[in-house]
N, C-alpha and C positions, 0 to 999 in steps of 0.2 A: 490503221493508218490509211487515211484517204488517198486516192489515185494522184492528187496533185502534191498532196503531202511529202509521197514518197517520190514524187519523179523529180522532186525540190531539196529533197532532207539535207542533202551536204552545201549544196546553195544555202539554203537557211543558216548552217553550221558556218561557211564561210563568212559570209553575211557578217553574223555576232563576232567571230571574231574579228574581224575585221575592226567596227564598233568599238569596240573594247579596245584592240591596240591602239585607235586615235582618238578612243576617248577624252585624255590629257587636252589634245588639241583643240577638242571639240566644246571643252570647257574654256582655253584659254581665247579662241572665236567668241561666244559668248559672252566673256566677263569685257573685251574690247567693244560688244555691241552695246552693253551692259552703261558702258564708261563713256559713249557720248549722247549727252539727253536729248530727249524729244519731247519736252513738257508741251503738251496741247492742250488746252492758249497755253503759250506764246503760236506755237505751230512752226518752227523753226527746224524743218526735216531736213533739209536740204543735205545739212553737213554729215547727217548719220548715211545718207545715201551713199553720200560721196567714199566713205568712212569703209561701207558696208560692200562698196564693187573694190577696193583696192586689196580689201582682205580676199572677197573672193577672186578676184586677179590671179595673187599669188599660190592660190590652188587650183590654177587652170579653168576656173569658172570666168567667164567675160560676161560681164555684167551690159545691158545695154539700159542708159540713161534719158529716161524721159521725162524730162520739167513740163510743170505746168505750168502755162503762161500765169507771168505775177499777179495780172488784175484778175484773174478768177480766182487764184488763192487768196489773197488779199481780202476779195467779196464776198468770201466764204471765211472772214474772220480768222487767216491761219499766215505765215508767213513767208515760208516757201515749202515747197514741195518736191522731189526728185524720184518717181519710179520706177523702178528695178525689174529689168525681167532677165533673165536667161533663159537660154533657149536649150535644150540640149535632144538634137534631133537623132534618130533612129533609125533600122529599117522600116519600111513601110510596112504595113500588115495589121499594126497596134493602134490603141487611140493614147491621145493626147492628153496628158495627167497634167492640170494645173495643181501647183500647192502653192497656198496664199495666206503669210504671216504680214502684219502689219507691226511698222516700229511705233507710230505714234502714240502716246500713253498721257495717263492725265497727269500731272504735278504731283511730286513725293506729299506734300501738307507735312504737318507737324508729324512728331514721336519717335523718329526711326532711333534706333541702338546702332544700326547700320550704315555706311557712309550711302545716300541712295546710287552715288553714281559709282560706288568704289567694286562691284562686281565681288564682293567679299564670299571667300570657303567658310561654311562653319557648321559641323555639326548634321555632316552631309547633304547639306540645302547650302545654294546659292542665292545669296540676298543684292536683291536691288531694284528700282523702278525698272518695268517691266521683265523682269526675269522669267517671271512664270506666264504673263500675259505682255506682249507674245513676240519678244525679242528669241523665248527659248525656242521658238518654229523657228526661227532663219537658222541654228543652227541642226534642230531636227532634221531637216527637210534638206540642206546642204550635205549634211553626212549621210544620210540614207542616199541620195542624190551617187554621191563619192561612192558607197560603196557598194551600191547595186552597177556601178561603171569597172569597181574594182574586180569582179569579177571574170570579167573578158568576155562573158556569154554573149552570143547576138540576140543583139533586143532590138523588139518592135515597136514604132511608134514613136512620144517622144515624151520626153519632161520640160514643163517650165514651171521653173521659180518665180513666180512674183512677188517678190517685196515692195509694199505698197505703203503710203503713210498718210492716209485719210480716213481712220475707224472713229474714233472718238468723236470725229464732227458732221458721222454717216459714208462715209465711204465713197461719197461722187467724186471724188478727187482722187479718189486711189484705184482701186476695180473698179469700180463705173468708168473713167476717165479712160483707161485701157482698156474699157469691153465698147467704149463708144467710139474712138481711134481705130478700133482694127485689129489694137495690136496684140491682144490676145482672143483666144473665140476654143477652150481646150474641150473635150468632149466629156471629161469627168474632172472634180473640183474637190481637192482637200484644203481646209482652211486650219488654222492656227486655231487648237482648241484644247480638251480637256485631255487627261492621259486613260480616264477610267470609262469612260463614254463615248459612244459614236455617236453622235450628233446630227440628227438626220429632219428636224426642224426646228423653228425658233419664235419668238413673241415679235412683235412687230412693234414700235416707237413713233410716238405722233409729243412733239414737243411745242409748245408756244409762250409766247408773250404776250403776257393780258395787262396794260395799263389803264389805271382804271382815272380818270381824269374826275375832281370835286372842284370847286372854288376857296383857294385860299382868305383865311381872315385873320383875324389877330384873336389871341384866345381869349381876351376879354370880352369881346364883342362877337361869339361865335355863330350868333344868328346870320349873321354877313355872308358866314362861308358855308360849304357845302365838303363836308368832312368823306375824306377820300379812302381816307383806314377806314371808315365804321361802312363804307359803301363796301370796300374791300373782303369785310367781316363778313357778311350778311351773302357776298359772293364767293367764298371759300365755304360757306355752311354750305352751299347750295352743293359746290364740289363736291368736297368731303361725304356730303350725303352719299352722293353717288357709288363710292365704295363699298357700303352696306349693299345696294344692289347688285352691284361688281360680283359679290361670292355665290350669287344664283347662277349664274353664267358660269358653265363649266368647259373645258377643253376636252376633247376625247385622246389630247394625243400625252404620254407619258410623260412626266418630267414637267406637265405645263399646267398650274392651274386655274387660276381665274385671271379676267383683267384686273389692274390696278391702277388708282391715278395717286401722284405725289407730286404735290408745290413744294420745290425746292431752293427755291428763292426768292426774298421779297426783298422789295426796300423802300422809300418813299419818305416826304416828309421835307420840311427844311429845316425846325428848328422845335426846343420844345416850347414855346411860348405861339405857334403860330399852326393854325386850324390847317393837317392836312390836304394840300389841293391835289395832288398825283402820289400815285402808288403803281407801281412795278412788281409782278411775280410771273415767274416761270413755272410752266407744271409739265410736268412726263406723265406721259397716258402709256402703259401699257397695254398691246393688243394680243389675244389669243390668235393662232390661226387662223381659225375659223371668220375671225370677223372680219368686216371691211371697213377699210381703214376713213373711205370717203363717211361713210355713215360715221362712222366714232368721232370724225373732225367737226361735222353738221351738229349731232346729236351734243357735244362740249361745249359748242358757241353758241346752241340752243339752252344751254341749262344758263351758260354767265348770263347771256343776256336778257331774259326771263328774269334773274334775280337784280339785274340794274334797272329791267323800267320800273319793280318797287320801289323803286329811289328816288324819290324829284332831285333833278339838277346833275345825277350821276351818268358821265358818259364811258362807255367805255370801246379800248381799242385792241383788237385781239391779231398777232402778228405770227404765224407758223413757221418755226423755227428749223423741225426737223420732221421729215414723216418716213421713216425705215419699214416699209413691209414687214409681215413674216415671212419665214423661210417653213417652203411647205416641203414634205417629202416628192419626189421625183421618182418616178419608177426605176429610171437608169441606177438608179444609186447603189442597186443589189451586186455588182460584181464587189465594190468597196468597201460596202457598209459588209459582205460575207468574209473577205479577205482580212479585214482589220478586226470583226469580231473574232476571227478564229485565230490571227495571231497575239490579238490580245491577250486570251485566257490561257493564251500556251506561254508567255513569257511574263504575265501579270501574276498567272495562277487563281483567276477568278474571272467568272463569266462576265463580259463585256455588254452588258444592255445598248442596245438602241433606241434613243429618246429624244425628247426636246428638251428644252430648256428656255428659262423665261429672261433670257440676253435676248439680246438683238445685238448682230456682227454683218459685219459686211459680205458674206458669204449671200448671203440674199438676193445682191447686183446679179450673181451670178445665176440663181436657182430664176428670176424675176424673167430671166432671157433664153430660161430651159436648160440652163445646163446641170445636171445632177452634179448636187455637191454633199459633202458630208464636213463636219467638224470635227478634229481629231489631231491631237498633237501631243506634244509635253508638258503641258500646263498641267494644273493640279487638278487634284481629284472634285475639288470643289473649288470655289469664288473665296469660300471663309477661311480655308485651309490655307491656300496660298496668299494670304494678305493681300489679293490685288487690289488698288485703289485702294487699299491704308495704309499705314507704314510698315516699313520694316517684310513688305512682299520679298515673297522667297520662291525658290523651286527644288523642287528635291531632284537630289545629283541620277538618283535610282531611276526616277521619272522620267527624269531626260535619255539615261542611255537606254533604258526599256522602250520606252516610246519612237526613239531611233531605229531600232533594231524593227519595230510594229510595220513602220512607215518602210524600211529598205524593205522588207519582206512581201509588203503588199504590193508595192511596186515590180519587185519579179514574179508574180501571179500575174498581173497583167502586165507585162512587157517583156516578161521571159519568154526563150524557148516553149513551146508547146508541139511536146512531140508526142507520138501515138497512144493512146492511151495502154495502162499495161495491162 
């Protein structure tokens, strides 16, 4: 047993059970967070917020409320906004531990078996739009919060909770917005992540809009027009090519391995009788690490546009819709990413790797400004496992109060007593 192991054992003991006795609770927090949507688009957060300080009210957590002015949300294609911090301060002597779950989540879609917003038990998984991503952090990070307090020990430093609701459309709304205000600046950063992994970098996201403008004709007479699919065609080969290159390009860091790009939507066209004049597609560029994101954005607008002067009469218009850094490792990160490995394996019962993964999350805002952050929470062991972003997303009940028990524990390694070594 290690020096901090043992100077903590009944702490730790506490700790769980603690956990355990409010478990119940900690599920019925949940399945209430569970129960008011935050489909983004529409991006109508406001009310989970509001929703999400009166719950924690009632457990002595005093939420402090900061809207974002309308016409920025609005500009940012979302409809309101309300973020969440609590403060919860300490002796001095400790640093400053942010933990950063986000309610906002994409639209249930088709297939659920499950009501999405009904927060349903079954089968030791809780099902619902955002359960396992990453509604289950507000209440990880709440209960670990409660009962690393329930303890009575003097702690150093401080906790704050930020519940945020700008991930889905890049995070400037959410942690950005609050790291550009002031209103938080914490010295180490856990964010809302997987239960089986620390998370210690991430892919980076460069998204746009490429309208590709032809001249409409009538399709009898299609020499008149200047067809905007088949310009469109000839410029997705061109893309698409690019992936075959993509799998050269390798990432040194685990969990991550090449760039990727994906058009994920198109549309265009007016009618079937009538020679495409405009066409519309979106494409997500995945970034490794390693790369820079200014290059990858030059180097994209360099391939469309190369494949449209091929084209007489084809113009095109290319619009940047999102560009999310990677999240690189931070040296600071070693007291958290040690802490969280070693409680992982002790209440997982299997080694805890530390890696990246090829999301992109908003934890970046904060690595982007120096602050060491790690990913880490209740969420599922993988993206496929927990249905997130399909139907019928679940979180396993085990995940949650293990994961809870990760995050209280790590938190009294660094906020706990530290007294003489033995």
């Amino acid at each position: 047993m290690s020096t901090h192991e043992h100077r903590h054992h009944r702490s730790y003991q506490d700790l769980d059970a603690w956990i355990d006795a409010h478990f119940e609770e900690e599920l019925r927090f949940l399945q209430e967070l569970v129960r008011v949507p935050t489909d983004t688009p529409p991006g109508n957060n406001a009310p989970h917020a509001e929703r999400t300080a009166e719950l924690l009210a009632a457990m002595g957590l005093q939420a402090e409320k900061h809207s974002v002015p309308a016409s920025e949300v609005l500009a940012a294609g979302m409809q309101s906004i309300t973020n969440l911090v609590v403060r919860r301060p300490y002796a001095e002597g400790g640093p400053t531990i942010g933990l950063n779950a986000h309610g906002d989540v994409v639209p249930p879609g088709e297939g659920w078996t499950h009501d999405p917003y009904g927060g349903e038990i079954a089968n030791g998984h809780l099902f619902g739009r955002a359960s396992a991503v990453s509604k289950s952090d507000f209440a990880s990070y709440t209960f670990a919060v409660r009962a690393l307090e329930s303890l009575g020990l003097p702690l150093r430093g401080a906790v704050e909770l930020l519940f945020t609701y700008d991930e889905e459309f890049g995070g400037e709304l959410g942690p950005g917005w609050l790291l550009d205000k002031g209103l938080t600046r914490p010295d180490l950063l856990l964010a809302a992540g997987f239960s089986y992994q620390v998370i210690t970098a991430h892919n980076g996201c460069l998204q746009m809009e490429v309208t590709v403008h032809g001249k409409m004709a009538h399709a009898a007479i299609p020499e008149s027009g200047v067809d905007a699919l088949q310009g469109t065609l000839h410029i997705l080969g061109a893309l698409y090519a690019q992936n075959t290159l993509y799998k050269q390009v390798r990432s040194r860091v685990e969990g991550i391995n090449h760039p990727y790009l994906n058009v994920g939507r198109i549309e265009g066209g007016t009618n079937t009788n009538v020679v495409p004049g405009k066409v519309v597609f979106k494409l997500d560029r995945r970034m490794i690490p390693e790369e820079n994101p200014t290059e990858v954005e030059a180097s994209i607008r360099g391939v469309i546009a190369d494949a449209a002067t091929q084209l007489p009469g084809i113009t095109v218009d290319i619009k940047r819709l999102l560009l999310a850094r990677s999240m690189r490792p931070l040296e600071g990160n070693k007291p958290l990413v040690d802490a969280l490995q070693h409680h992982g394996e002790a209440l997982f019962g299997e080694p805890i790797p530390a890696m990246g993964t090829p999301l992109y999350t908003d934890v970046r805002l904060f690595a982007e400004r120096g602050i060491p952050g790690v990913i880490y929470g209740a969420g599922p062991r993988t993206v496929l496992e927990s249905h997130a972003k399909r139907a019928d997303e679940r979180l396993s009940l085990d995940d949650l109060r293990k994961a809870t028990k990760v995050v209280a524990r790590t938190l009294l390694d660094l906020l706990g007593p530290r007294e003489a070594p033995l």
